[in-house]
BAKOL-526123 format. One record per atom (N, C-alpha, C, O): x, y, z. Coordinates in steps of 0.05 Angstrom, whole numbers, padded with zeros to 5 digits, always signed. Example, Ala and Ser with C-alpha at 12.3 -4.5 7.8 and 13.67 -1.06 7.14 Angstrom:
# residues 2
+00264-00114+00156
+00246-00090+00156
+00264-00066+00156
+00285-00066+00169
+00257-00045+00142
+00273-00021+00143
+00258+00001+00157
+00268+00023+00161
***
This chain:
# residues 234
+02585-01500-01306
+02571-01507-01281
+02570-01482-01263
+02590-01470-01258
+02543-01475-01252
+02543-01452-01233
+02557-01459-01214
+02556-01483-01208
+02574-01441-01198
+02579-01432-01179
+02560-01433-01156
+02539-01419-01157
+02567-01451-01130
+02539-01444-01110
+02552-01410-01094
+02571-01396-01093
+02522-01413-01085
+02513-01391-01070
+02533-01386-01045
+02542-01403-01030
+02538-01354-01044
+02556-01353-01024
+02542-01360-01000
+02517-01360-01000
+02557-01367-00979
+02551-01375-00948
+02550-01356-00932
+02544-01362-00909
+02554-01332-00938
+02557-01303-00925
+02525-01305-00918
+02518-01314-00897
+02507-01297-00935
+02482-01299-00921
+02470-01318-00908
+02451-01313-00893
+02477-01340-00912
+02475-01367-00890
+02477-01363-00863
+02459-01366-00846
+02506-01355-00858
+02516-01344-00837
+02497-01323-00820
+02485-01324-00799
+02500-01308-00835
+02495-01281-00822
+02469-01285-00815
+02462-01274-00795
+02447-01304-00833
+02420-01305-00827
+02419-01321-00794
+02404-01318-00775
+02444-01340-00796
+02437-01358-00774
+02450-01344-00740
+02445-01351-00717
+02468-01323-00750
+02475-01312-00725
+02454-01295-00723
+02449-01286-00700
+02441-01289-00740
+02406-01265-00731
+02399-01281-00709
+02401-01276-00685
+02388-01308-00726
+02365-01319-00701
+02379-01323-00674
+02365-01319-00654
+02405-01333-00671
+02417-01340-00651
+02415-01318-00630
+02411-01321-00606
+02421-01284-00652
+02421-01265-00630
+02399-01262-00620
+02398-01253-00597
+02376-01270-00635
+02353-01256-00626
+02334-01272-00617
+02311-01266-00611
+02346-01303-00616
+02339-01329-00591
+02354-01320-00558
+02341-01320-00537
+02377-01315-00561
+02384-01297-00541
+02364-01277-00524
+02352-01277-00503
+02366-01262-00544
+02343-01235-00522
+02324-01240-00527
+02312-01219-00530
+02308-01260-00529
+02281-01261-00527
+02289-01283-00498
+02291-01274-00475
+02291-01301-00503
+02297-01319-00468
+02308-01306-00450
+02304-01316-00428
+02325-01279-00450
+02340-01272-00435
+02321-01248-00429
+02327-01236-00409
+02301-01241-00443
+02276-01216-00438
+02266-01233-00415
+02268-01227-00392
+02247-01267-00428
+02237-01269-00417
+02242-01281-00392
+02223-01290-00381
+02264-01283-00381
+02275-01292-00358
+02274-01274-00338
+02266-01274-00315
+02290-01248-00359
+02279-01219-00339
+02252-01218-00324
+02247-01214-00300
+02235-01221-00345
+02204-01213-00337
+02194-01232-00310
+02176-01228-00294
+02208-01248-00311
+02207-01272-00294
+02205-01270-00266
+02186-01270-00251
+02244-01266-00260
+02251-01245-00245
+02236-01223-00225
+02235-01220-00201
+02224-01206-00254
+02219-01177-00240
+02192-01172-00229
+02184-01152-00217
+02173-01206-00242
+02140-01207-00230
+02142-01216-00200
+02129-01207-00182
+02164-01241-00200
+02162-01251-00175
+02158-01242-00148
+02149-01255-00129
+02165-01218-00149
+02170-01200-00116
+02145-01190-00115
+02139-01181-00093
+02121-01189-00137
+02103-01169-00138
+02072-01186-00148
+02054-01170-00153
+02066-01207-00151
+02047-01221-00154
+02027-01227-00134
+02002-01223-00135
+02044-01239-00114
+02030-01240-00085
+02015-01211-00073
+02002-01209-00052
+02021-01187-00093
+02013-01162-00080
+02019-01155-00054
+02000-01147-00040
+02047-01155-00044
+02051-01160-00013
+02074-01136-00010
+02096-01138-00021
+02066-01113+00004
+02080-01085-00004
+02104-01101+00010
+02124-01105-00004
+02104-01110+00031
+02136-01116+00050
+02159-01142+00029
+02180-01153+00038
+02149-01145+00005
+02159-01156-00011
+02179-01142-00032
+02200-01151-00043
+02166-01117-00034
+02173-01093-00052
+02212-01089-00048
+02226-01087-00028
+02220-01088-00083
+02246-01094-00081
+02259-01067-00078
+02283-01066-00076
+02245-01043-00077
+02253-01020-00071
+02234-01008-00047
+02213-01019-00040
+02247-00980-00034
+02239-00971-00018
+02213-00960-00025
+02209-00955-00049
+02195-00956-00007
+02165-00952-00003
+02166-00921+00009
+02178-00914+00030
+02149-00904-00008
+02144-00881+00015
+02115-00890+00028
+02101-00909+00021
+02110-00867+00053
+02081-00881+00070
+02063-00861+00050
+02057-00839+00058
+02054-00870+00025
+02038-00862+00006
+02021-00889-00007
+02029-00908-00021
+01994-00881+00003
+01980-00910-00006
+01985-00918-00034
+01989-00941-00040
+01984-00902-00048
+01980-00907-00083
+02010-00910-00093
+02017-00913-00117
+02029-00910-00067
+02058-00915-00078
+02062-00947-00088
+02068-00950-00112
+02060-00968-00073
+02053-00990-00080
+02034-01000-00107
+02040-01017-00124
+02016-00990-00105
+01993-01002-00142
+02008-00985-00158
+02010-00996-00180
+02023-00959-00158
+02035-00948-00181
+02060-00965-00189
+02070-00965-00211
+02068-00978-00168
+02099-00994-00173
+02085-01020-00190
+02092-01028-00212
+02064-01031-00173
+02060-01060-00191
+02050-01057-00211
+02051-01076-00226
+02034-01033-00221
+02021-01025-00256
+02050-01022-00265
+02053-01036-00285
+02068-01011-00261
+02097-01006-00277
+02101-01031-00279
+02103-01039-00302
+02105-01053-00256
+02128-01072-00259
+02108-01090-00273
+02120-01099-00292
+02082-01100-00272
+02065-01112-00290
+02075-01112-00326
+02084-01130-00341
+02067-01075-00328
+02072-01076-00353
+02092-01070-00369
+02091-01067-00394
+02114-01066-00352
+02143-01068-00372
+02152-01087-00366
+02175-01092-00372
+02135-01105-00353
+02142-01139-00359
+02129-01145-00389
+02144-01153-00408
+02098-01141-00391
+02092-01141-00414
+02103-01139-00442
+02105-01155-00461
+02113-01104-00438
+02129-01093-00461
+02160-01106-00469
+02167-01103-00493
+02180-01120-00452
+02194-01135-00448
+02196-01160-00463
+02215-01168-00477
+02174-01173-00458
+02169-01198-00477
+02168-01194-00505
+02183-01202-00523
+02136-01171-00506
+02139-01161-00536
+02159-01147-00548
+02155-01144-00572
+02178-01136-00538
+02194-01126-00556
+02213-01144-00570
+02225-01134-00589
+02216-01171-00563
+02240-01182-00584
+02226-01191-00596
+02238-01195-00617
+02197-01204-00600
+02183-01206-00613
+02175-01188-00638
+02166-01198-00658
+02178-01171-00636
+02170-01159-00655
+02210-01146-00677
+02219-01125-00686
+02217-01168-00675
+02233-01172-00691
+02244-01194-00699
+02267-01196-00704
+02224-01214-00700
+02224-01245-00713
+02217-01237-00736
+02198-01221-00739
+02231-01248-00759
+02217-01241-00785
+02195-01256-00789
+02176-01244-00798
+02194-01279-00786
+02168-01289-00788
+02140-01278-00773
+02118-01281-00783
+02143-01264-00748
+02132-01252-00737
+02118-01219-00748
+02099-01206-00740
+02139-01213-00768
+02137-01184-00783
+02120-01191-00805
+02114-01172-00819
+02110-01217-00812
+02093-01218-00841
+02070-01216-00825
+02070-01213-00801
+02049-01219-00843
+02017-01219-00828
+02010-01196-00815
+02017-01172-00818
+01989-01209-00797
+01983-01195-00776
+01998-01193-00753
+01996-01174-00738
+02017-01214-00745
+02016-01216-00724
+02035-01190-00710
+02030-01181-00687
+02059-01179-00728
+02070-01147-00725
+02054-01129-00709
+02059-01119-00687
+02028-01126-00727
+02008-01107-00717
+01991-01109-00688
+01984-01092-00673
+01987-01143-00686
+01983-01144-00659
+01993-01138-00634
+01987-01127-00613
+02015-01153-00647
+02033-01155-00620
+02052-01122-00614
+02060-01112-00593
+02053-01111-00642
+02060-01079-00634
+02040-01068-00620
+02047-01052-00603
+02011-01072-00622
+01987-01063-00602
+01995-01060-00577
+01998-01039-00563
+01999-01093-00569
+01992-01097-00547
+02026-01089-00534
+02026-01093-00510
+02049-01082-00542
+02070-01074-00535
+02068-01048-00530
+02083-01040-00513
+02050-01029-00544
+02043-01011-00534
+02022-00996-00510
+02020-00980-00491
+02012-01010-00526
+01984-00996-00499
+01971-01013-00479
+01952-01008-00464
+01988-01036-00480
+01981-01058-00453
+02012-01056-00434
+02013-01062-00410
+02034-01048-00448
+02065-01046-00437
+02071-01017-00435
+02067-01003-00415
+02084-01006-00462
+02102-00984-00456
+02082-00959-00453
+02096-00944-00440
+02065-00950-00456
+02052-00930-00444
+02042-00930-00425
+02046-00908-00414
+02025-00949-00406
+02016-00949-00381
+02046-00960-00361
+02049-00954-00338
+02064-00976-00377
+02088-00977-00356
+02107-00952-00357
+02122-00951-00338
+02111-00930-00379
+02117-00907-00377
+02107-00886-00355
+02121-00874-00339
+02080-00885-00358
+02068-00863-00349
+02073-00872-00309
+02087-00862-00292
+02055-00894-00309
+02068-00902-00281
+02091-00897-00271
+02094-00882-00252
+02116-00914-00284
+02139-00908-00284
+02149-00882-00281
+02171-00880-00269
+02137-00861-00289
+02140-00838-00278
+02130-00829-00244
+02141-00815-00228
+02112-00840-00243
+02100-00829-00217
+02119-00847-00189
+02118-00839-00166
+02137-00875-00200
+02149-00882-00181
+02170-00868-00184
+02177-00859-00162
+02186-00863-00203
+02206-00850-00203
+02203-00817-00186
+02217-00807-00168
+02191-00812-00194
+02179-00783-00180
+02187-00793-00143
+02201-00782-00126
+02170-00816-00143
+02169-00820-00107
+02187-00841-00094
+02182-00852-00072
+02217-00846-00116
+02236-00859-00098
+02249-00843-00074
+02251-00820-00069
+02256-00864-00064
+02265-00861-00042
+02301-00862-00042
+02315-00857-00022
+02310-00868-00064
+02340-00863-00066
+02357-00836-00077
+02378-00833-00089
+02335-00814-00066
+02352-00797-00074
+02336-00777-00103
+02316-00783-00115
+02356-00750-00110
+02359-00737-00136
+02367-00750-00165
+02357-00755-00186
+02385-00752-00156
+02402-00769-00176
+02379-00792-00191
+02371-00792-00214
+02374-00812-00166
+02365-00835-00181
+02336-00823-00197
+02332-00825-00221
+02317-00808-00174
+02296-00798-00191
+02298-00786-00213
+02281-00791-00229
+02320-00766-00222
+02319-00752-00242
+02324-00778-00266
+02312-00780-00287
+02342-00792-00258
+02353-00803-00279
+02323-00824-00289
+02313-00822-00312
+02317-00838-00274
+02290-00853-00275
+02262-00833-00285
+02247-00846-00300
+02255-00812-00282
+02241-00791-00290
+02242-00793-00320
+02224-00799-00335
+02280-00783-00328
+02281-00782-00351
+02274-00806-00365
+02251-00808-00375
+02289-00823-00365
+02275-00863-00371
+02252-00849-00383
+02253-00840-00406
+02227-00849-00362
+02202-00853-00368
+02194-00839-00386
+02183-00850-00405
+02198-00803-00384
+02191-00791-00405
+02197-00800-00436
+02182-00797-00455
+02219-00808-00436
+02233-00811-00467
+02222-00839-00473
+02220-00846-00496
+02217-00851-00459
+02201-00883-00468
+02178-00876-00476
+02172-00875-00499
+02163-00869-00457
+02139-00859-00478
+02137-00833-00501
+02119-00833-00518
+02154-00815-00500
+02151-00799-00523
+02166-00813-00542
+02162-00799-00562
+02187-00839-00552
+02195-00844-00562
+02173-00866-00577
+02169-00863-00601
+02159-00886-00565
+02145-00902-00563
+02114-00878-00580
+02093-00888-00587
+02116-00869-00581
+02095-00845-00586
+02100-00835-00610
+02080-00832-00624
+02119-00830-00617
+02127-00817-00634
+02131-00843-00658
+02130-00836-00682
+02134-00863-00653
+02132-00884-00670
+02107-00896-00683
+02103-00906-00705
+02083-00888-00653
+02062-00895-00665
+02050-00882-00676
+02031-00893-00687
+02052-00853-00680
+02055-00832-00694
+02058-00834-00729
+02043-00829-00748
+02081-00842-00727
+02097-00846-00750
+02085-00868-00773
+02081-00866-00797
+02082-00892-00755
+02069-00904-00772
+02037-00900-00778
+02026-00912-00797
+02025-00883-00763
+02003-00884-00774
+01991-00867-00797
+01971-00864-00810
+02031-00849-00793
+02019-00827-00821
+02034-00843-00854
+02036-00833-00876
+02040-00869-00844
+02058-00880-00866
+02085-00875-00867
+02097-00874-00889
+02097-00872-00844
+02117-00864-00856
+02134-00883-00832
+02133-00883-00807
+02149-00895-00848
+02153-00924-00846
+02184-00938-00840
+02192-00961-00836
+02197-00912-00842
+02228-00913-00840
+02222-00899-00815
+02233-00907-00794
+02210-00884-00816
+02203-00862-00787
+02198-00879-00755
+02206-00873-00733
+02186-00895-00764
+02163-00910-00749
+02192-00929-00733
+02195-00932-00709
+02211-00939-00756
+02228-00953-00741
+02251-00943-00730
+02263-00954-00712
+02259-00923-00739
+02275-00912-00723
+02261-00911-00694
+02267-00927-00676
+02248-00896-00693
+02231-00883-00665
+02228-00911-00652
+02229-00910-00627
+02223-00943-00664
+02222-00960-00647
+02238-00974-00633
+02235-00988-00613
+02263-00968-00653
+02290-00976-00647
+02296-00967-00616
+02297-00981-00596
+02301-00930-00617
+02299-00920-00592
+02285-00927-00565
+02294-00926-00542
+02260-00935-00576
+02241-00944-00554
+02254-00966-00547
+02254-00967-00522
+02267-00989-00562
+02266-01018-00564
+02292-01012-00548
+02295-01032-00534
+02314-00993-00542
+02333-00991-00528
+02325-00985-00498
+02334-00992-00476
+02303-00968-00504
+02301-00956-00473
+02285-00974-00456
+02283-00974-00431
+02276-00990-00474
+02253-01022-00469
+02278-01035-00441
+02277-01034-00417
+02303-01047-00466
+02316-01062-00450
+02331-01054-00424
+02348-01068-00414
+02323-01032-00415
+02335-01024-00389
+02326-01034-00366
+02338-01033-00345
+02303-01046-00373
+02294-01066-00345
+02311-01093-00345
+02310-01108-00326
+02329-01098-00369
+02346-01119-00367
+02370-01106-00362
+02379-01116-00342
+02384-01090-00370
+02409-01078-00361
+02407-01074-00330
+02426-01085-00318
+02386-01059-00312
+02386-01057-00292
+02392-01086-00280
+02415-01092-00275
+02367-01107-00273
+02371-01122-00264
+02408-01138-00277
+02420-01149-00259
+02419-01138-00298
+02448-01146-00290
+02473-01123-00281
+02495-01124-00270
+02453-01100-00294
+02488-01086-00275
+02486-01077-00242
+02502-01066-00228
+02452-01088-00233
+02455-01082-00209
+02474-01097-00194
+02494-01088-00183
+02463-01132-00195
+02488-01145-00176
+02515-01145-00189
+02533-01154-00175
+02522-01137-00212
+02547-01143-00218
+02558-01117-00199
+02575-01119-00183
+02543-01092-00206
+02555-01067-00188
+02560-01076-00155
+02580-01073-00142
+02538-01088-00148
+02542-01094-00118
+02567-01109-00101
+02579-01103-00081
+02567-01139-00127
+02588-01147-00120
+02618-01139-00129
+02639-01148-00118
+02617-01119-00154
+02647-01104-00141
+02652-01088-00132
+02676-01082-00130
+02628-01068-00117
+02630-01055-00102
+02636-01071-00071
+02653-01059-00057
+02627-01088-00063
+02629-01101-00038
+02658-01106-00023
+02664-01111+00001
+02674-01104-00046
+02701-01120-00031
+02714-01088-00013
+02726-01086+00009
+02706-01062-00037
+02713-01035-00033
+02703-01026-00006
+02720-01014+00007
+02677-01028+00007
+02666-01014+00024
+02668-01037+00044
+02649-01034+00059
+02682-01057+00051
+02686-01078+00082
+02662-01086+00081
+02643-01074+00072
+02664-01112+00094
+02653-01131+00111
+02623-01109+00122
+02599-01114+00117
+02633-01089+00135
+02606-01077+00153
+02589-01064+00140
+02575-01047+00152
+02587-01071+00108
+02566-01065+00094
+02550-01085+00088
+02560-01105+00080
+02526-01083+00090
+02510-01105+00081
+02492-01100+00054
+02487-01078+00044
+02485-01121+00048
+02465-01115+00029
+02447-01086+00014
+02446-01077-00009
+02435-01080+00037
+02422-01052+00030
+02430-01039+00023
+02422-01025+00005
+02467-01035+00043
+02474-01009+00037
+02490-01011+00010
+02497-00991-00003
+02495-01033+00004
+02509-01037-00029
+02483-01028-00047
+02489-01015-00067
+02462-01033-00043
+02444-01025-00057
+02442-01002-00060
+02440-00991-00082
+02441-00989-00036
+02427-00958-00043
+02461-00934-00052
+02463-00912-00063
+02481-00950-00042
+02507-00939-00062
+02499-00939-00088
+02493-00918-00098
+02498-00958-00100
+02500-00969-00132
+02476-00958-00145
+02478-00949-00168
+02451-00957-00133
+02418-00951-00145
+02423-00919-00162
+02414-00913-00184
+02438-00902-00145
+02434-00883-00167
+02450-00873-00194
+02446-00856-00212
+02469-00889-00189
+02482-00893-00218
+02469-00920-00229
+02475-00922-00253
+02462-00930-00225
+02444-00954-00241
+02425-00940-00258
+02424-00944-00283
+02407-00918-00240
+02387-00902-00258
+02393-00895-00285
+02378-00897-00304
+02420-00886-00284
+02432-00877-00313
+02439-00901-00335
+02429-00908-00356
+02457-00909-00320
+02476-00935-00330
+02458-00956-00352
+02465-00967-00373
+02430-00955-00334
+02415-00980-00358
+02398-00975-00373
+02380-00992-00377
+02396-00948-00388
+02388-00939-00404
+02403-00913-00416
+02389-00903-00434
+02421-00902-00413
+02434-00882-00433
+02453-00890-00450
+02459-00879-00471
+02466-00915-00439
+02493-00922-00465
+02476-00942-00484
+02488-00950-00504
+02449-00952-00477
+02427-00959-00486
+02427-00944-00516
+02433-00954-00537
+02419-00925-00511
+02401-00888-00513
+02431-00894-00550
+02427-00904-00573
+02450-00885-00540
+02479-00881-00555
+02477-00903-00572
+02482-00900-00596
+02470-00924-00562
+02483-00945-00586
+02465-00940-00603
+02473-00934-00625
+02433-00941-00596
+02414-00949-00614
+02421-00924-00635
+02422-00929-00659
+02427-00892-00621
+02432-00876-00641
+02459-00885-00659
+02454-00887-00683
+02475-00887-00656
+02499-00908-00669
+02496-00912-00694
+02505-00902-00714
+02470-00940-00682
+02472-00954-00699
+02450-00947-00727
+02451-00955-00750
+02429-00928-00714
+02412-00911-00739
+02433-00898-00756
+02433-00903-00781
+02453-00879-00743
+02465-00863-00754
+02487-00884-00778
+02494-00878-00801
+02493-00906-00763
+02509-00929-00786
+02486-00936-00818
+02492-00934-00842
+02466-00943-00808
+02455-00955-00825
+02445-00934-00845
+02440-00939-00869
+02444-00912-00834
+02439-00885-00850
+02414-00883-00867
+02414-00873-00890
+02390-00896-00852
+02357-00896-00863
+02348-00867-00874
+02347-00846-00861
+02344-00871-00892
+02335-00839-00910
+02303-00850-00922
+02283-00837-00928
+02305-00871-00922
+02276-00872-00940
+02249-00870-00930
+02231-00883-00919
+02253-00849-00939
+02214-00841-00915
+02192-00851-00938
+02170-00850-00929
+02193-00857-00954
+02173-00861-00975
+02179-00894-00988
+02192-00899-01008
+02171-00908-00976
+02171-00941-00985
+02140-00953-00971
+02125-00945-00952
+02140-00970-00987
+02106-00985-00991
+02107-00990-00959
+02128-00983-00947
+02090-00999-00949
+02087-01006-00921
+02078-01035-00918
+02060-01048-00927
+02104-01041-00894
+02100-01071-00896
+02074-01083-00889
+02055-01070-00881
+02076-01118-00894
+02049-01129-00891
+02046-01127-00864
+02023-01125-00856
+02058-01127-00854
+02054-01129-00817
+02053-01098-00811
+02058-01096-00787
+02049-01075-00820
+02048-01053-00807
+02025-01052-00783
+02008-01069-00783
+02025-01031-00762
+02013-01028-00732
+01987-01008-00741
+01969-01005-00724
+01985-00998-00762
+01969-00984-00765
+01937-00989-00763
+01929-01007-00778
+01923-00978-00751
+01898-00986-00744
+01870-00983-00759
+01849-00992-00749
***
């Protein structure tokens, strides 16, 4: 009589989906979140400081628009059922050039014109550049076939993606343990603009580390394999 099948892949298949029912509700809760302040189009709503620059405002809501976008699609595009077909290729489209490139490039021009300082701009500057050259370099990759390439480079992106969720939780967690430290006669803002420029770093570089980590664990060498049914290629 055979022996049944080990439960090891049972397992492990069902903690996938669990993880990755997780960050997809927990993306899209973010996105949720981070539209609300900015729909109404109402600059005195704006969850960061404003310089008196007209185009400072539409540059913030094209960023916060579409790395809301890119946000959603990114856990999406690691449903396996989602990786057969077309639907990979769509939805990597529209993760790209409806999200992380127009919320990159923007994203640069707010970062450029915060108002918290060196620190936070540099660190936010960097963000942007490496999201889109990483994001770039993926779409790159896959369109020359090369297919191990393509995911690495998305992996990266897919880390630097989730920094609009790291921010929004390590901001109030920073605030509120920062609060007990600096008294009573700080209020709100000023916990904010303490914490904002180590935030810049904080929610995307240990990001940055793991994703390399975890390439460097899995140790992808294969540049030459068939290309899946769902590839982005156009």
């Amino acid at each position: 009589m055979p022996s049944p099948p080990p439960a090891a892949p049972t397992a492990r298949r069902r903690r996938g989906v669990v993880s990755l029912t997780a960050v997809t509700v927990l993306c899209a809760l973010i996105a949720l979140v981070s539209v609300g302040a900015y729909v109404g189009l109402d600059p005195d709503e704006s969850r960061v400081g404003l310089r008196p620059w007209a185009l400072h405002y539409p540059f913030l809501v094209v960023h916060v628009m579409c790395s809301v976008i890119a946000l959603v699609t990114a856990p999406l595009q690691l449903w396996p059922a989602l990786r057969r077909g077309g639907a990979h290729r769509v939805i990597g489209r529209i993760h790209l050039f409806a999200g992380v490139f127009p919320g990159a490039v923007s994203g640069l021009v707010v970062a450029v014109m915060s108002t918290y300082g060196p620190i936070a701009q540099t660190g936010f500057i960097l963000l942007a550049v490496l999201w889109f050259t990483t994001a770039a370099a993926g779409w790159r990759a896959v369109r020359g076939g090369r297919y191990a390439d393509h995911r690495k480079w998305m992996v990266r992106a897919f880390s630097l993606t989730m920094a609009g969720v790291m921010l929004r939780v390590l901001l109030p967690l920073s605030m509120a343990a920062l609060a007990p430290l600096m008294g009573p006669e700080y209020g709100e803002e000023d916990l904010f603009v303490a914490v904002y420029p180590a935030i810049a770093w904080l929610c995307w570089v240990p990001n940055l580390l793991i994703a390399e980590l975890y390439l460097r664990r899995r140790g992808r060498t294969d540049v030459r394999e068939p290309a899946p049914a769902g590839d982005v290629r156009g």
